[in-house]
C-alpha positions as CSV (number, residue, x, y, z in Angstrom):
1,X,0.0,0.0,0.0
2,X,2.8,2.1,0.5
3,X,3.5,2.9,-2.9
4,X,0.3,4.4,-3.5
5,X,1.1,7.4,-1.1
6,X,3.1,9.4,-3.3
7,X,0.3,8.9,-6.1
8,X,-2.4,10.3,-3.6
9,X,-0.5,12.9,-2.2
10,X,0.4,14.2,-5.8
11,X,-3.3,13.8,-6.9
12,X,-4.0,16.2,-3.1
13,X,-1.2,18.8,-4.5
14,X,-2.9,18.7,-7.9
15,X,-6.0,19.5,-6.3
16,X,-5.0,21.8,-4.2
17,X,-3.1,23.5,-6.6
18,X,-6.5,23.7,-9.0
19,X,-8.3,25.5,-5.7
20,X,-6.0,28.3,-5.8
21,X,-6.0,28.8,-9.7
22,X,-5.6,33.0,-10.0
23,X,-7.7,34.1,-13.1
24,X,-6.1,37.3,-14.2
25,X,-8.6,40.4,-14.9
26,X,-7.3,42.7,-17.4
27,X,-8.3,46.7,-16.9
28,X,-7.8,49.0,-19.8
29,X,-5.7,51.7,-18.6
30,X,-7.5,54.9,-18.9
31,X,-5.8,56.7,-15.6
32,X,-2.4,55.9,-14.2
33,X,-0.7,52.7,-13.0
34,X,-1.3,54.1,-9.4
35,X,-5.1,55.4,-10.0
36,X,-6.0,51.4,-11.6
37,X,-4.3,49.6,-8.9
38,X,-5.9,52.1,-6.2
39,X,-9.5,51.5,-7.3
40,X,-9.3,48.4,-8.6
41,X,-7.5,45.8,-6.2
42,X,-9.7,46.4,-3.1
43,X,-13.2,45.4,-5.8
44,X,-11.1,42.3,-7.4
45,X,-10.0,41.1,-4.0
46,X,-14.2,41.6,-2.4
47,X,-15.1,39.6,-5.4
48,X,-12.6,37.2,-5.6
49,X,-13.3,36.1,-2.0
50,X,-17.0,36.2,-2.4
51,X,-17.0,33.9,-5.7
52,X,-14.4,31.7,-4.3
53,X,-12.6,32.7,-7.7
54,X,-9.2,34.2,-6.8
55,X,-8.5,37.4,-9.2
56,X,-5.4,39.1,-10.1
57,X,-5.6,42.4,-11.5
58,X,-3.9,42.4,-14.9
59,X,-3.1,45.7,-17.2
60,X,-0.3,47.0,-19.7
61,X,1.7,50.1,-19.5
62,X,-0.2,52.1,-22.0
63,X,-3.6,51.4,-23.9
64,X,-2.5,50.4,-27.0
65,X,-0.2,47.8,-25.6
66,X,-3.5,46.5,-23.5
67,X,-5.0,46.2,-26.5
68,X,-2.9,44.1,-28.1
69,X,-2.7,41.7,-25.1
70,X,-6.2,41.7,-24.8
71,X,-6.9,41.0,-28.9
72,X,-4.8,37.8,-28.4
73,X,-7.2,36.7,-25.3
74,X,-3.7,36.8,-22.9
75,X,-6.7,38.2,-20.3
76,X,-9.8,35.6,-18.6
77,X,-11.9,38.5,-17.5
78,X,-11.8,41.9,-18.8
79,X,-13.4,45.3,-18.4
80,X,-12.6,47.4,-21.7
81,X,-14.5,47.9,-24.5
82,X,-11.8,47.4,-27.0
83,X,-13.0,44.1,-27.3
84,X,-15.9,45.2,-29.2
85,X,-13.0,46.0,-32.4
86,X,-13.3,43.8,-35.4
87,X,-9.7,43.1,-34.7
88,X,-10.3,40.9,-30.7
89,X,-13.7,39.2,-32.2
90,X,-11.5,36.0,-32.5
91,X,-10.5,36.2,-28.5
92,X,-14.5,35.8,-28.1
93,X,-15.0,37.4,-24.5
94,X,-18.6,37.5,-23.6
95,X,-20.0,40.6,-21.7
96,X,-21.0,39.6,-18.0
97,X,-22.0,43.0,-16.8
98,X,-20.9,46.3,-16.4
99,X,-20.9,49.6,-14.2
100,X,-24.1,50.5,-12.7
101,X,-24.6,54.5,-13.7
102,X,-26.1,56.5,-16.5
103,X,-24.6,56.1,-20.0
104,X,-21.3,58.0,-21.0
105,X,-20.4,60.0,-23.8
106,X,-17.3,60.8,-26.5
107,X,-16.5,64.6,-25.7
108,X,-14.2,67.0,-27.3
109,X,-13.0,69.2,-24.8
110,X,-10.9,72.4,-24.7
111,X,-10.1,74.1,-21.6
112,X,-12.7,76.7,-20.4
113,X,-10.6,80.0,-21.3
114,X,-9.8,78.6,-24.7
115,X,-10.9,80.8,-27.5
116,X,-11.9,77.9,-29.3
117,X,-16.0,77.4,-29.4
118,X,-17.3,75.1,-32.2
119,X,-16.2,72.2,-33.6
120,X,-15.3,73.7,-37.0
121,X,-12.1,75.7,-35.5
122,X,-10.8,72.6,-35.2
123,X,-9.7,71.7,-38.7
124,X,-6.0,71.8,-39.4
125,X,-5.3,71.4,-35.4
126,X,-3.9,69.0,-33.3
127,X,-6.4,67.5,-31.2
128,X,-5.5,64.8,-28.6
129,X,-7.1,61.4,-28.4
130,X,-5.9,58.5,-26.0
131,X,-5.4,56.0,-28.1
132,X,-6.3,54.8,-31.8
133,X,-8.5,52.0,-30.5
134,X,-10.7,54.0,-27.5
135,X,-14.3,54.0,-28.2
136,X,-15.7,57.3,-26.8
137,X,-12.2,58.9,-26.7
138,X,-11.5,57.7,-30.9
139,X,-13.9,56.0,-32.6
140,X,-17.3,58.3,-31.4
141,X,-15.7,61.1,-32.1
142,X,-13.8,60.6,-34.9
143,X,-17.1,59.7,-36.9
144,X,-18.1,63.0,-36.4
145,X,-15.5,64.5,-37.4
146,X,-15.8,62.2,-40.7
147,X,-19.5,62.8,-41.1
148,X,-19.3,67.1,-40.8
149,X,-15.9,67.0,-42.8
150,X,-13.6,68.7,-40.4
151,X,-9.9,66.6,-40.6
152,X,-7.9,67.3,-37.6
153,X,-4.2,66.2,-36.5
154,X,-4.3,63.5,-34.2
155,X,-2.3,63.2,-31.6
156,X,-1.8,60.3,-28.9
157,X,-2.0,60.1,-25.3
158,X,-1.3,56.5,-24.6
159,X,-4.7,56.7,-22.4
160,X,-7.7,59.0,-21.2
161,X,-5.8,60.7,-18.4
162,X,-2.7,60.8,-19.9
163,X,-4.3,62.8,-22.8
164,X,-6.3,65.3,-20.2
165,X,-3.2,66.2,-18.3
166,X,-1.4,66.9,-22.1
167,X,-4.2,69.0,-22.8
168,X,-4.2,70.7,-19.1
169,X,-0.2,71.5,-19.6
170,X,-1.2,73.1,-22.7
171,X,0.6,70.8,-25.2
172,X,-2.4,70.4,-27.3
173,X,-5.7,72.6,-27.3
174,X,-8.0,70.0,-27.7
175,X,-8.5,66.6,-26.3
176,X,-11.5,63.6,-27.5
177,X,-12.6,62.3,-24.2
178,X,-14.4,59.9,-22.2
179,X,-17.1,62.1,-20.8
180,X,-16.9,60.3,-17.4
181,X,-13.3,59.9,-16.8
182,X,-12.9,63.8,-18.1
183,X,-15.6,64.9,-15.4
184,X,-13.5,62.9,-12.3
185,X,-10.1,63.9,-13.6
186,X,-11.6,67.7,-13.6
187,X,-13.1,66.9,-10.4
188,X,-9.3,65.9,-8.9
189,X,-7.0,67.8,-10.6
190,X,-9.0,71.3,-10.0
191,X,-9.1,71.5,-13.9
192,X,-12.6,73.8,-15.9
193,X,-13.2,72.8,-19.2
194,X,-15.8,73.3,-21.4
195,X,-17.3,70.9,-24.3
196,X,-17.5,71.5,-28.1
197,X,-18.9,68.5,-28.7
198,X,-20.8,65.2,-26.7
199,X,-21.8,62.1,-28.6
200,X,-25.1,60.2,-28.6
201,X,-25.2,57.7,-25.0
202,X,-23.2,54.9,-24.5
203,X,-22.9,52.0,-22.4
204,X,-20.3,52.1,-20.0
205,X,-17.4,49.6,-20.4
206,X,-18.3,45.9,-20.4
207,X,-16.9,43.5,-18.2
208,X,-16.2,40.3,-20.4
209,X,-14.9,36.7,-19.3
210,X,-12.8,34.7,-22.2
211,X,-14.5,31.3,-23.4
212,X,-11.9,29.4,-21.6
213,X,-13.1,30.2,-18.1
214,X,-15.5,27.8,-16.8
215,X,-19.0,29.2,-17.2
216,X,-19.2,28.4,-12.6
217,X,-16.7,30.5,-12.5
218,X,-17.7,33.1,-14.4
219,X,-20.8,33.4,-13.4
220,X,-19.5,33.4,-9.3
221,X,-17.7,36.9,-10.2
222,X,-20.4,38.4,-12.4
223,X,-22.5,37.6,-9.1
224,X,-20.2,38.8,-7.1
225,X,-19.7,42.2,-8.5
226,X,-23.7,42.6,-9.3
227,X,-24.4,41.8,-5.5
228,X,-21.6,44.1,-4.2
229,X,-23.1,47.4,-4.0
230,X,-26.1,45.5,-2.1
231,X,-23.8,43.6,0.7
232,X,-22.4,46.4,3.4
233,X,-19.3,45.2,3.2
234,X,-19.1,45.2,-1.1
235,X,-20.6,48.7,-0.4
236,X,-18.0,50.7,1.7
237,X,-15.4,49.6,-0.3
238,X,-17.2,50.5,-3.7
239,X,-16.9,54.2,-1.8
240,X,-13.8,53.9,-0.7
241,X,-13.1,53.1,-4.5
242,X,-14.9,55.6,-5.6
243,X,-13.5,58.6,-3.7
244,X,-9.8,57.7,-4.8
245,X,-10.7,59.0,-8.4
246,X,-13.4,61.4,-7.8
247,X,-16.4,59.0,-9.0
248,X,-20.2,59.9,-8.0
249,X,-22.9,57.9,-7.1
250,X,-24.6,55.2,-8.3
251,X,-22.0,52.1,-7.1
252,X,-21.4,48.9,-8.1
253,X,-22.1,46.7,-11.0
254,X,-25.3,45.5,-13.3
255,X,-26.2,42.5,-15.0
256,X,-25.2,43.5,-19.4
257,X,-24.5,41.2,-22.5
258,X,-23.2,41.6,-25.9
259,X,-26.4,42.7,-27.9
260,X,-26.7,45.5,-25.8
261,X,-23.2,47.0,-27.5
262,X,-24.3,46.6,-31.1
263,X,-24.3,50.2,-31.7
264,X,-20.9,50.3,-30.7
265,X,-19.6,47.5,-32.4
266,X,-21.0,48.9,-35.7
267,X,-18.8,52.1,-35.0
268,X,-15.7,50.0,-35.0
269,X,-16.4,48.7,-38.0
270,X,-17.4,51.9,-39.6
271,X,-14.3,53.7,-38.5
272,X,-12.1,50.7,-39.2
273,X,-13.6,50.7,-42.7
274,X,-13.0,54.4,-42.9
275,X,-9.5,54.0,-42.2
276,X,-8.6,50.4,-44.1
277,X,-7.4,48.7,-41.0
């Protein structure tokens, strides 16, 4: 019988090790390294210990590198909407839910003493956008730039924040931005801006789970993260969250799935078309 002992304790390790598998969940980097980590750990770790689905916050140094990982599925949950492009359909993430809140918008912003006031004065100028594959902060507004003529000179941020603070320095006079990130940057930074132009509602960012995670396991952290803002607990650290970045009421997550982005997914294409990408 003795011989068997090493088979069964191997078989316990394998097990065990199973039990602790981390799942790593990507978040597209729209503020600082610092900001993500800050608002994000304390929500992974309330969920992961609620699901029973250990999470590891996962990200990239700038956007566009996020993107890239993200298009090749290196992520098992996510919370971008990059993954609406034509170019990460292959990684197949399926949206699980996403922030609870009213919709956001693509703005184009200037500073509020900028002499700038329509979206016209624009043409021939450099105007800042985060990153080449944003939604609201590219593609949105970049349509209407398309539809009303107006060609501007695009220049990159590497993500939402990092093009706000350009703008804020005075690099560049204009900056396309996600309405809700712009309004809790302002809101931290001390910054008045005024809008030239807001987009038609969006959704707010989906969070997605790649076709590889077990569907128990992704539905214990879509769960988790919908029943958050409803458990005490969940709830003070949601606020907690929240007033690291400047972000108002309403808290938590809601139940979403793909149909619901359609209209953004036929942006992508049109702007990918647009540009032959």
């Amino acid at each position: 019988m003795k011989p068997a002992l090493p088979l069964i304790a191997g078989l316990l390790l394998g097990l065990a090790a199973q039990a602790v598998q981390a799942y790593t969940f990507g978040i597209l980097p729209q503020r600082s390294a610092v900001l993500t980590a800050q608002y994000w750990n304390p929500i992974l770790d309330y969920a992961g210990k609620k699901s029973g689905v250990m999470l590891e916050l996962g990200t990239r140094k700038d956007a566009l590198e996020y993107s890239g990982a993200e298009a090749r599925g290196d992520f098992d949950f996510v919370y971008s909407n990059h993954i609406l492009a034509p170019n990460h359909a292959a990684a197949g993430y399926r949206v699980i839910a996403r922030p609870a809140g009213k919709p956001i918008h693509g703005q184009i912003v200037t500073p509020e003493d900028s002499p700038l006031r329509s979206l016209r004065e624009l043409a021939g100028r450099e105007v800042g956008f985060p990153n080449k594959n944003a939604f609201v902060g590219y593609m949105a507004p970049m349509t209407a730039l398309i539809l009303t003529g107006i060609t501007v000179k695009p220049a990159f941020g590497g993500n939402q924040e990092g093009i706000m603070a350009q703008m804020r320095a005075g690099q560049i006079q204009a900056a396309s931005v996600n309405s809700r990130v712009m309004q809790e940057y302002a809101a931290r930074e001390g910054f008045k801006y005024r809008a030239l132009w807001t987009s038609e509602p969006y959704l707010n960012l989906p969070i997605a789970a790649h076709p590889r995670v077990p569907a128990a396991a992704a539905q214990a952290v879509r769960d988790a993260l919908i029943g958050m803002a409803q458990d005490p607990e969940g709830l003070k650290i949601l606020k907690a969250s929240a007033a690291v970045i400047k972000q108002k009421p309403p808290y938590g997550f809601v139940p979403a799935q793909d149909a619901e982005y359609r209209n953004q997914r036929e942006v992508y294409r049109l702007i990918w078309k647009q540009e032959g990408r």
